[in-house]
Residue, then its C-alpha position, 0 to 999 in steps of 0.5 A: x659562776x655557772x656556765x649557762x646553756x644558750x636557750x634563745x639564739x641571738x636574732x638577726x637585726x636586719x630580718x626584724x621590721x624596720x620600727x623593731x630594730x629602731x627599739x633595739x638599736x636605741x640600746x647601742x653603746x658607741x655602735x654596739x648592739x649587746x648580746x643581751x639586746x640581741x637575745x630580747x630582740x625576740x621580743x620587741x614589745x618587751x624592749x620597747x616597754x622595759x628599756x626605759x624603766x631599765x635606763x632609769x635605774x641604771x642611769x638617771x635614779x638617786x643613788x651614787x655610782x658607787x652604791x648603784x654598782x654596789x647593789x648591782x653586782x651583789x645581786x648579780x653574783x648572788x644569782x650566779x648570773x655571770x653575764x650581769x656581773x661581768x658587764x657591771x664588774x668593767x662598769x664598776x671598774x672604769x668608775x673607780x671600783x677597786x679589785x678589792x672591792x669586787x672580791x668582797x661582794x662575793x663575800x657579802x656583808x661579811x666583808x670589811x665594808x663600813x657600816x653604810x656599804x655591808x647594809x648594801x650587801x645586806x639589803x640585797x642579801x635580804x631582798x635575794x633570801x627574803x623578799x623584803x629588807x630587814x628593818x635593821x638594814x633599812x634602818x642603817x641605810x636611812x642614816x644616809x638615804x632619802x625615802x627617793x633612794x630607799x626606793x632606789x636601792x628596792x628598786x635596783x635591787x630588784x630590776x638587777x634580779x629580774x635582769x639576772x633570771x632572764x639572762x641566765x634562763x635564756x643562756x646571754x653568752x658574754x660579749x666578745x669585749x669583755x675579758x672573761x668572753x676571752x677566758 
């Protein structure tokens, strides 16, 4: 991964309005505010407007876990977004993904993957090289998929993109709980 300059410090929540911190804090882990929502707290607008959308895809769309973090962590690695892949890699991991596994998303749909899970590597490769999905990659994936979840993996794919551009141009530092903070 490419270290990253710190660009946008993180913001102090008690010297945001009380309604700004309320937007930001909605976005707390048992108590803990990420750096990443620190750094947005620059801009509480933005929270408040992209946060829900982000909640979707994370936590309420059709695709399984698995294939969810799958996506996630290809696109994260193809834009060398370090924050984006450490966060997704210790989500991945405490549902099941294996060690293994995060070492082949870094090769792609090269990897030893099934058909189903390259066409997931290769519908980010697509979207990452291409801006759209190439129609045998969408014709693998609707094997399995509904229209819902083809819209899923576009949609994933693409929010995990936009997240990595902003945590990478804005220098996200890693937070203290990941191992990599540590390294």
């Amino acid at each position: 991964m490419i270290k990253r300059t710190q660009r946008i410090p993180m913001r102090d929540l008690a010297t945001l309005a009380a309604e700004d911190r309320e937007t930001v804090e909605k976005n707390a882990m048992n108590g803990q505010v990420f750096n990443i929502f620190k750094v947005l707290a620059h801009h509480p607008k933005l929270v408040k407007r992209w946060t829900p959308f982000a909640g979707h895809i994370l936590s309420k769309q059709s695709l399984p876990f698995r294939d969810r973090e799958l996506l996630i962590l290809r696109i994260g690695w193809l834009n060398q977004a370090e924050y984006e892949f450490a966060q997704h890699e210790l989500i991945a991991r405490r549902g099941g993904v294996s060690e293994q596994d995060i070492e082949k998303i870094k090769q792609g749909p090269k990897g030893s993957w099934n058909e189903h899970e390259a066409a997931l590597m290769q519908a980010a490769d697509d979207l990452y090289e291409n801006s759209v999905v190439s129609d045998a990659t969408w014709a693998t994936l609707s094997k399995a998929y509904s229209t819902e979840q083809m819209m899923d993996v576009v949609f994933t794919i693409g929010q995990y993109n936009l997240v990595s551009w902003a945590l990478n141009s804005f220098g996200v530092p890693l937070d203290d709980f990941l191992p990599k903070a540590k390294a």
